[in-house]
C-alpha positions in Angstrom: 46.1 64.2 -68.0 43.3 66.2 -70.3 40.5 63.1 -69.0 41.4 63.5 -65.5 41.3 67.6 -66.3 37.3 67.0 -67.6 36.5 64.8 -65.0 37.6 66.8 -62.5 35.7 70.3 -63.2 32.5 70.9 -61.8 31.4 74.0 -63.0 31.8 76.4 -66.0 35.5 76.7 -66.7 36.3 79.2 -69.7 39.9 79.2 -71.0 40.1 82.3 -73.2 43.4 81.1 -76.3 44.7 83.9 -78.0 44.7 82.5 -81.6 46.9 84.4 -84.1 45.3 84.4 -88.3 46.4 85.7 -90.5 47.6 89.6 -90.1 45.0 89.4 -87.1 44.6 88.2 -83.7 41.5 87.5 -81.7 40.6 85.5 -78.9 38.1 82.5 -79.0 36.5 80.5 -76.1 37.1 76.6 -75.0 33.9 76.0 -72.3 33.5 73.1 -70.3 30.6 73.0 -67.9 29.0 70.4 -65.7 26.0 68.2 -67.9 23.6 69.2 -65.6 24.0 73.1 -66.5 22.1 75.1 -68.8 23.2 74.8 -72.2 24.0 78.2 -73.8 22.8 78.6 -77.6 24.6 79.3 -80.6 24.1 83.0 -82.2 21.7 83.1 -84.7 23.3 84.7 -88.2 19.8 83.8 -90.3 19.0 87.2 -90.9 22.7 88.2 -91.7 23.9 88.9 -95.7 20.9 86.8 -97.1 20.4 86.5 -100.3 17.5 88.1 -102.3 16.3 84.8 -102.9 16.8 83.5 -99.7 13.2 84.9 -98.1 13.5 85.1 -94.1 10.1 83.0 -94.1 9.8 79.8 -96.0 7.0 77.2 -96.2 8.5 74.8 -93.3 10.1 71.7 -95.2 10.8 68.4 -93.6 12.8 67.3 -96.9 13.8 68.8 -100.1 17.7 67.7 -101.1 20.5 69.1 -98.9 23.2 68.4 -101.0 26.5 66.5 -99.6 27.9 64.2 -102.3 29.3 61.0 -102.1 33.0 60.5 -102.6 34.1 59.5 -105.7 36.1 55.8 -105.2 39.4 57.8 -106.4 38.6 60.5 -103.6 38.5 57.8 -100.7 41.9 55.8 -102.0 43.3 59.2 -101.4 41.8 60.0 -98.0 43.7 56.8 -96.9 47.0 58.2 -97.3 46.2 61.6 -95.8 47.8 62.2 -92.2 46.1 64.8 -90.3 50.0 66.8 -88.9 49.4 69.7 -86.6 51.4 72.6 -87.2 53.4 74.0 -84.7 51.2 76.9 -83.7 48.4 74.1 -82.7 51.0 72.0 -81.0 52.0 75.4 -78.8 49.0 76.6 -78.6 47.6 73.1 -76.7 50.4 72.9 -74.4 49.2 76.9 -73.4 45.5 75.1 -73.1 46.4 72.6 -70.9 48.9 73.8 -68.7 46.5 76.8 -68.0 43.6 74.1 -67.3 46.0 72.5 -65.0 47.0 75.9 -63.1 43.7 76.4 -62.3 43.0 73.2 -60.8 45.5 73.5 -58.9 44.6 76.6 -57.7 40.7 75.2 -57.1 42.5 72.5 -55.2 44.4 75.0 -52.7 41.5 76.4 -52.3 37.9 75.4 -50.5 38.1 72.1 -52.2 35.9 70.5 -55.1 32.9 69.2 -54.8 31.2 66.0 -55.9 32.9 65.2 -59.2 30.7 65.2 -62.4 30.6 61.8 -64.2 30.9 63.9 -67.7 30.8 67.7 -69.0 30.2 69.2 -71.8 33.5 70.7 -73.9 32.0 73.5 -76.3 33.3 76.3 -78.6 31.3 79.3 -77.7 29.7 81.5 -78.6 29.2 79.3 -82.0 27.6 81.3 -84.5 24.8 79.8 -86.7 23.8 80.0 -90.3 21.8 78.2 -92.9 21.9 77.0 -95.9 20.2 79.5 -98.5 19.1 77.2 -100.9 18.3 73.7 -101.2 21.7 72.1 -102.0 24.3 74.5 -99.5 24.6 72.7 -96.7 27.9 72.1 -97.7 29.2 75.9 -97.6 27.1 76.5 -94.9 28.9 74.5 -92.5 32.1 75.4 -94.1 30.9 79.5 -92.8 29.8 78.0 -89.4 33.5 76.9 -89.3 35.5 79.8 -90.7 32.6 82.5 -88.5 34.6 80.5 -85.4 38.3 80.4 -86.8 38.6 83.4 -88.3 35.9 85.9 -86.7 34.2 86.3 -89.8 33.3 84.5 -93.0 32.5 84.7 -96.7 28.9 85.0 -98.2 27.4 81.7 -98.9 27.7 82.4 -102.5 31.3 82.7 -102.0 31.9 79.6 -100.3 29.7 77.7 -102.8 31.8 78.7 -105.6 35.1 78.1 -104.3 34.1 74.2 -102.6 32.8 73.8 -106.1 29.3 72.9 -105.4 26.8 71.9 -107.8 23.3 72.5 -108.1 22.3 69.4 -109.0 24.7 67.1 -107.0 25.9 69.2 -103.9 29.5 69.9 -102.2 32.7 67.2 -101.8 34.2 66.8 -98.3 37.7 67.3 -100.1 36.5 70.4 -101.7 35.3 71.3 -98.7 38.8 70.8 -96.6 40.4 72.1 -99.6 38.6 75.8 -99.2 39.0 75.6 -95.6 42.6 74.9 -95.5 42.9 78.0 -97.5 41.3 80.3 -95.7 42.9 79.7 -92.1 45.9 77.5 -90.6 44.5 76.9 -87.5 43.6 73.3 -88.0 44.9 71.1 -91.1 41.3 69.7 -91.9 41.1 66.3 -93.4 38.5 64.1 -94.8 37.9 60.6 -93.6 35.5 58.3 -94.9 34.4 54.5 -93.9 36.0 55.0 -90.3 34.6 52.9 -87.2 32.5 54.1 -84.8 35.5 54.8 -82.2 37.3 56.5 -84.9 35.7 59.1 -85.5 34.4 59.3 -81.7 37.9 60.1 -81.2 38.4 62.7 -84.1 35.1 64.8 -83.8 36.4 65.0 -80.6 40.1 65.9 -80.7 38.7 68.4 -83.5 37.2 70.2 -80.7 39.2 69.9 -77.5 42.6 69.9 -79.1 42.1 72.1 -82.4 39.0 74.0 -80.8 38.4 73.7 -84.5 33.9 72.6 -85.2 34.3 69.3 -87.1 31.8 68.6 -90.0 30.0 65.9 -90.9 28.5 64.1 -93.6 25.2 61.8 -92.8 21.7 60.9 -93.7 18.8 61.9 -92.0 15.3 60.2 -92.1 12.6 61.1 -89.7 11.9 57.4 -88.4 15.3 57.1 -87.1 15.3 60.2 -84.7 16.0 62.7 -86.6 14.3 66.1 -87.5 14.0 65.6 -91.3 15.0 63.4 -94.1 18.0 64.3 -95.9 19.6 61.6 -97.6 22.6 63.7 -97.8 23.3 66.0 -95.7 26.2 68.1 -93.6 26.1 69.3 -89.8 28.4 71.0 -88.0 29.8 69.8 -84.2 30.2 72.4 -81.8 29.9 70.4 -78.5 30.7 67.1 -77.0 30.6 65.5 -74.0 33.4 64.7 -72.0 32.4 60.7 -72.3 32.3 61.4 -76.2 29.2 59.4 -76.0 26.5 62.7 -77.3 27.1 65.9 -79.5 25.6 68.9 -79.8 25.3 70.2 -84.1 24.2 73.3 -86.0 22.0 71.7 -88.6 22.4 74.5 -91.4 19.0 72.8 -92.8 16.3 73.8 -90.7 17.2 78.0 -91.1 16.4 77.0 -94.8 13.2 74.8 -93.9 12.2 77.9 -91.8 12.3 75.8 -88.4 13.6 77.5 -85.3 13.5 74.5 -83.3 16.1 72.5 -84.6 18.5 74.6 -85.3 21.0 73.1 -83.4 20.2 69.9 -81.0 22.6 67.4 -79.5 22.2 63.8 -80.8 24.1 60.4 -79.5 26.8 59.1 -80.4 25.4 56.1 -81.2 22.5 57.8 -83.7 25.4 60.2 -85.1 27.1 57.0 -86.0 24.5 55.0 -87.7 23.5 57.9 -89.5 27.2 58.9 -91.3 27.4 55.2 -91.4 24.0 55.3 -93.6 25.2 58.2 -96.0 26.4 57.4 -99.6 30.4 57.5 -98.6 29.9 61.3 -97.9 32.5 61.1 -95.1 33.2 63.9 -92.2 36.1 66.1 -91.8 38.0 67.2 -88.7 
């Protein structure tokens, strides 16, 4: 049913969830709209809580560090036995998702009828806010506060999140300390870590992050300029905060370029394919969803 739901929209659809965290409740947006319309941009949070040593104008970087970590080999044994259970407040809250998704086809339908159907659309959490990493090794928490900034309405200073995923200075942030902070600061989505997984895989799971958890998945790759990408980071985390309906591109917050003092790739969508090849390049960093 929710593939014949996306194929079927042809214009900008925005189901507004009532999400309850916490002592608080606040409402968050699920967007689909047609591929060939404009694509809104995240909110820029650069200039927000920096730190004094974080200047709001660097010398532009293509490289420098980054700072996700490989996994340790006793870190991906345990992955292996970790089952990713949604809790009953996700299970009801998708039902609510999609049986308002359906009402409203229906009522499209009744209607003065749908036009030509789009071959994909794009499924986004918006508005997405964005922030950067403030030095050259927090990629890590800075996709962690990309994350929480959606789930929770607001987020922790960098320096906060670096000291509770544990990050070092020299070696960077885990993925399971990563989805160890995160699980402790909302219970929207039971984040999990998965590393070696096929291309399908985590196809699926970036994706189900997003339309079934409206939760921003995270991941873990390498990225070197002669491959596509926009600098080279042989470790590195991004944020998803968009995919299409096909699963075959993403749009990502790259937390690196607010550091590297680059406003143009801030955020960018990529393929799945390069996505891929990219986490498939990293050092066992792994993604988590």
């Amino acid at each position: 049913m929710k593939s014949f739901i996306i194929r079927t929209l042809t214009f900008v659809l925005t189901i507004v969830t009532t999400i309850a965290v916490g002592t608080g409740i606040f409402a968050e947006a699920l967007t689909v709209r047609n591929a060939d319309d404009p694509r809104p941009t995240p909110i820029d949070r650069s200039d927000e809580d920096l730190l004094d040593s974080f200047p709001a104008q660097k010398p532009f970087a293509r490289s420098g560090f980054s700072g996700a970590r490989g996994a340790t080999p006793e870190q991906i044994e345990r992955a292996k036995y970790k089952v990713k259970e949604p809790t009953a407040t996700q299970i009801e809250r998708t039902a609510e998702l999609h049986a308002e998704i359906e009402a409203q086809l229906n009522s499209i339908a009744s209607g003065s009828g749908v036009g030509a159907l789009a071959e994909a659309s794009w499924i986004e959490l918006s508005p997405f806010a964005y922030y950067p990493q403030q030095k050259n090794y927090t990629c890590g928490p800075a996709s962690i506060r990309m994350a929480l900034k959606w789930i929770n309405g607001t987020t922790p200073s960098e320096a906060t999140v670096e000291d509770g995923c544990y990050t070092d200075p020299s070696d960077g942030t885990y993925v399971v300390n990563m989805v160890d902070y995160i699980n402790d600061m909302q219970d929207t989505n039971p984040y999990v870590g998965v590393y070696g997984a096929s291309k399908s895989n985590m196809k699926r799971d970036l994706y189900e992050c997003i339309t079934d958890y409206e939760c921003p998945p995270i991941v873990g790759l390498k990225e070197c300029i002669g491959t596509g990408w926009p600098y080279i980071l042989p470790g590195h985390f991004v944020t998803i905060y968009s995919v299409l309906s096909d699963k075959s591109y993403f749009e990502l917050c790259d937390p690196w370029a607010g550091y590297a003092g680059d406003s143009v790739y801030r955020w960018y969508e990529k393929s799945a394919n390069d996505l891929y090849s990219a986490y498939d390049d990293a050092d066992n960093i792994g993604y988590m969803w």
